[in-house]
C-alpha positions, 0 to 999 in steps of 0.5 A: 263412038268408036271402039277397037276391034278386040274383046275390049272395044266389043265389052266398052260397045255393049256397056256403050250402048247400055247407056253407061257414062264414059264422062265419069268414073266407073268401078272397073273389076279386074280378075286374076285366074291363078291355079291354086288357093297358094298361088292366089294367096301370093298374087293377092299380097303382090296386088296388095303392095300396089295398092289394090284391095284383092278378094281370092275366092274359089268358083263353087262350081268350077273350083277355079280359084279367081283374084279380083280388084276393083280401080275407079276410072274412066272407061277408056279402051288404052287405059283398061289394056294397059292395067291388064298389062300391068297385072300380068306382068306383076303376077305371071311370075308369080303363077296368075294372069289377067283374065278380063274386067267388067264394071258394075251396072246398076 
């Protein structure tokens, strides 16, 4: 299977070759980087009125504060980029930006 070569198509490779099915759904993680609690508060009640059930946590160790959601879908590089896309144009005015995916693997 090919892959573009970006940091999508590289992450699509590697779960590739872990021998993750690209013929069924999988939960798909997006996170959102936001400065502050206040700003993740806002981009979490603007990912919520698009559907999207977002956690807002603060990294321990870093203190950065992290929105996420997941989406189950297939694990197709045009798709992933175009949600990414999505969500920066729906929470850059609002201060938080698309900050990579991953998918849960058993």
């Amino acid at each position: 299977m090919k892959f573009p070569n970006d940091a999508d198509g590289e992450a699509l490779r590697s779960l590739y070759n872990e021998g993750i099915s690209f013929k069924k759904p999988q939960s798909v993680e997006f996170f959102v980087a936001v400065p502050n609690k206040t700003t993740g508060e806002k981009v979490s009640q603007v990912l919520k009125g698009e559907g999207f059930n977002c956690l807002l946590e603060q990294d321990d160790e870093t203190d950065e504060w992290l929105c996420s959601f997941s989406k189950k879908m297939l694990l197709n590089h045009s798709e992933i980029v175009k949600m990414q896309k999505k969500v920066d144009e729906l929470c850059k005015p609002h201060g938080g930006y698309s900050d990579g995916w991953g998918v849960f693997v058993d």
